[in-house]
N, C-alpha and C positions, 0 to 999 in steps of 0.2 A: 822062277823068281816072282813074278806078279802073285801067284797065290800066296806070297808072303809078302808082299809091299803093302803099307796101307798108308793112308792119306785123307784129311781133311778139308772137305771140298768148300768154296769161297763161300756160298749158302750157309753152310753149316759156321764159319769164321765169324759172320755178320750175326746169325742168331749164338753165337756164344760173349759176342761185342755186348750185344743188346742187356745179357746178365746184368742185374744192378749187383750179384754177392759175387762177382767172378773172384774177387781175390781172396775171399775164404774157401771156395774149390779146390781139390786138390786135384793132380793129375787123373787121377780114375774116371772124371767124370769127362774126357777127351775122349772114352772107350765106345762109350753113348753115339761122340759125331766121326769115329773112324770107317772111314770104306776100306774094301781091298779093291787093289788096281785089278786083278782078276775078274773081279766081278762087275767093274766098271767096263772093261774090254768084253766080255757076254753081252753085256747088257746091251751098250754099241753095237753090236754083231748082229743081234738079234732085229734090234732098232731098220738098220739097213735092210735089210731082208721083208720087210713088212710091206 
């Protein structure tokens, strides 16, 4: 299931805030700031182990 979950991290939430044209964006451009939880949980994994 993680390799299909995605999510937009608070970072990304703030620099999408900051847009002065957010309201003429359309959904597609949410594609840009999506992570997958997969790869967020690697990357973690990895992290500890360092």
């Amino acid at each position: 299931m993680k390799e299909s979950c995605t999510f937009i991290s608070y970072e990304a939430v703030t620099e999408l805030s900051l847009e002065k044209r957010l309201e003429y964006m359309n959904d597609k451009v949410l594609d840009e700031y999506q992570e997958r939880a997969g790869d967020l949980v690697e990357t973690q994994l990895l992290e500890n182990f360092e």
